[in-house]
N, C-alpha and C positions, 0 to 999 in steps of 0.2 A: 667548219670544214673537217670532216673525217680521215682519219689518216689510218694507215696499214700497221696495224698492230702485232708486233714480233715478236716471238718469247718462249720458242721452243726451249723443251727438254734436250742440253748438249749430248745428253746418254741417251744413244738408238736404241740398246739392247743390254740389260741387266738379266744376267743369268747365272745363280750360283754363286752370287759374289762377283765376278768378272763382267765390265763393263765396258761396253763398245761404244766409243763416243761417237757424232757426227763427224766430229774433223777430223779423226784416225783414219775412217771411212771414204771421206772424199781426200785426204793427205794419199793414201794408198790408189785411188781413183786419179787424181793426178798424176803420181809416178808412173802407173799404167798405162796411160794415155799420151805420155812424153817417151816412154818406150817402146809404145806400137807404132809412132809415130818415125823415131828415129829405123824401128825394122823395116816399114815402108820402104824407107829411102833406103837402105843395107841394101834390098832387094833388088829396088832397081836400078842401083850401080853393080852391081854384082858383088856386094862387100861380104867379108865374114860375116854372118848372122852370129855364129857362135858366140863372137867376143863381147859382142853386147852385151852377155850376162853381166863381164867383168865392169862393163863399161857401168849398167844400173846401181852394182853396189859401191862402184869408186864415188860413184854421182851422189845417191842417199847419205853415204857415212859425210859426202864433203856436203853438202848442203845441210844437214841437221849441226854438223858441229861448227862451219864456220856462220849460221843464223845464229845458233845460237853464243857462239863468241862477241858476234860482232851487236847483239842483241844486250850482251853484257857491258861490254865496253861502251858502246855509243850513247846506251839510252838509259841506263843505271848505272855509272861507274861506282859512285860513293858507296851503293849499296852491294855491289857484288864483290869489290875489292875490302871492305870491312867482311865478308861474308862469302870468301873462294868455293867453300863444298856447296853452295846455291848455285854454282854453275852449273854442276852437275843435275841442276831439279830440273830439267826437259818437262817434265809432266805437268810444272806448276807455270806453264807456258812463257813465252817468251822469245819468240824466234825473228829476225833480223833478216828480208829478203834481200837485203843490200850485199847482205856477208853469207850468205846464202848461193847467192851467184860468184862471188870469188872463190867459195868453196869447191861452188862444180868446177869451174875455169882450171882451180890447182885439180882436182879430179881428173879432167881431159887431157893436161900434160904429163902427168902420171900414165894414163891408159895409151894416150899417144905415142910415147918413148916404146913403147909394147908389140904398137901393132902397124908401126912406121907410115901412119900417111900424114899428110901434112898437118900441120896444128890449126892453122887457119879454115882449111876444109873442113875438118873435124868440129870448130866453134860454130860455122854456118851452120851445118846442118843441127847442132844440137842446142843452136838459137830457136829453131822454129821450134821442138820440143818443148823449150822451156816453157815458148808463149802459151801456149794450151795446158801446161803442168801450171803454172801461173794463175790462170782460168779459175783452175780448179781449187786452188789453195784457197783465193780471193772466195770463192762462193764459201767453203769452210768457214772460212771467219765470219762471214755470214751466219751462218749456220752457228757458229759459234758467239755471235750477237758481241764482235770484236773489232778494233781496227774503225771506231765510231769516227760519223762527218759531225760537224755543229749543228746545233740548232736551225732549221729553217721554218718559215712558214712557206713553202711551197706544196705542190697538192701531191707531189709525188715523196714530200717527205717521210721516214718511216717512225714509228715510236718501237724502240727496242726497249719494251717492260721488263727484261732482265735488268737495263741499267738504271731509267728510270722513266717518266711518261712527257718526256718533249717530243716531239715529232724532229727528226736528221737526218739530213744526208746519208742516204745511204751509200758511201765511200767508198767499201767495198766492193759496191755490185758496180759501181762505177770503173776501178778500177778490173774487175772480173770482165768485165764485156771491152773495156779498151783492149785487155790483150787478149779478148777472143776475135777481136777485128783482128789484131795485130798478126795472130798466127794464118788467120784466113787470107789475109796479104801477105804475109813471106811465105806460105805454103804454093799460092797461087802463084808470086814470080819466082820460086823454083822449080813449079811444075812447067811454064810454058815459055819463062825468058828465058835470056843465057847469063844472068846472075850472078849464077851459081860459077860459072867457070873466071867469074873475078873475086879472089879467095879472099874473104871477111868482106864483102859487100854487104852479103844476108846481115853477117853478124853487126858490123858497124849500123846498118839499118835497124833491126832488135836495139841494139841500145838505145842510137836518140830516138825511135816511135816510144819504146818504153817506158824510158825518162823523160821524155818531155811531156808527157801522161802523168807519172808520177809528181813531178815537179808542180804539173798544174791540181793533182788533185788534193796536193800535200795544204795547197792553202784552205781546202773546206775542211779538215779532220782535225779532232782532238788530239791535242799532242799528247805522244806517246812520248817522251822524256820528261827523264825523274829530275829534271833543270830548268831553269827559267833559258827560253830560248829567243832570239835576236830578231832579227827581219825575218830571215828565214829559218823553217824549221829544221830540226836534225835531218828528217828525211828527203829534202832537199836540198840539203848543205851536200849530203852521203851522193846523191842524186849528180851533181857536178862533174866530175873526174867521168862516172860513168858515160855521160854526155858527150864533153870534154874526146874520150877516148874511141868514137863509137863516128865523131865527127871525123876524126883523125882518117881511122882505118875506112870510111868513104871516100877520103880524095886519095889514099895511098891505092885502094883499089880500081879507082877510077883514073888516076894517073899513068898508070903501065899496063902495056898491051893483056887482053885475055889468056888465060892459061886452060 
């Protein structure tokens, strides 16, 4: 059985010294795509478009530092706490979508106290952002031959020859296409239900579709912790609370009348 062999150059463009990788390229690609998404909607509620700037970079600075905190702490501890100024290597990869999303979350309570509208309204709408910004990141790693499944003999398995020549899961694109369903169903019941005017439905919905995605695909991937881990992996130990919180905020939403 032949399988699809993977092994791009992570560097798109070497010029002078200065090199453009794939995933800087679709990282940037996803932000843009999670920002035009959220202008969309600005638009037709008639919201500030302006403040969105402010909203992009509260969102970038909290998603790169709290992945990459929570990337330290969860899945290297030994090695980053004998070794603090490695937290700082961003470059030498390393990021944490779990703590990634808590970062935007403190991001939008910051921008929220700013621009007065509700906190809840505010997570909906910049749940369906995420899903698509998601999308994107997931295909990077792709791209960046990262984020590996296990070993399979199935036909749709892939062999990523940067790592080494088994044929695996490809985990990522698994996860990239769950949450490009994911956005094309909360995009679609904001566009035509009424949803949206029961505040954190969207968002409670974004969690458990997402995590219960994650959770299932956490069992085909190589672990990515520097520990011997239990029944379940770190990433859906992380995965829980998310879940947990996301069930919560559907029956609060669904409990009391429309707004």
């Amino acid at each position: 059985m032949e399988h699809l062999v993977w092994g791009p150059d992570p560097v798109l463009i070497s010029f002078m010294g200065v090199k453009i990788h794939w995933y800087g390229v679709l990282f940037a690609v996803a932000i843009t795509a999670g920002f035009q998404v959220m202008k969309r909607m600005y638009i037709k509620e008639n919201l500030d478009i302006e403040s969105l700037d402010n909203l992009l970079i509260y969102c970038v600075v909290g998603i790169i530092v709290g992945a990459r905190l929570a990337h330290c702490m969860f899945y290297d501890p030994t090695y980053y706490f004998a070794h603090p100024l490695k937290i700082l290597a961003i470059w030498e990869g390393g990021l944490a979508s779990h703590g990634g999303g808590l970062g935007a979350i403190l991001a939008l309570y910051y921008y929220q106290r700013k621009v007065k509208l509700p906190f809840l309204f505010l997570l909906d709408r910049l749940a369906i952002a995420t899903a698509i910004f998601g999308f994107f990141v997931r295909m990077a790693n792709f791209a960046n031959s990262e984020i590996l499944g296990d070993p399979t003999t199935q036909a749709w398995g892939i062999i990523f020859a940067r790592v080494d020549m088994l044929p695996r899961h490809p985990a990522q694109l698994y996860e990239a296409f769950a949450y490009l369903a994911i956005f094309i169903g909360l995009y679609a019941l904001y566009q035509y239900t009424q949803i949206k005017q029961r505040h954190g439905a969207i968002f409670g919905l974004f969690l458990v579709s997402v995590f219960s995605a994650r959770i299932a695909i956490e069992s085909i991937k190589v672990s990515q912790a520097a520990y011997s881990e239990t029944v379940l992996s770190a990433g859906q130990l992380l995965s829980l609370p998310f879940l947990a919180v996301g069930l919560v905020l559907l029956f609060l939403a669904y409990r009391k009348p429309r707004v």
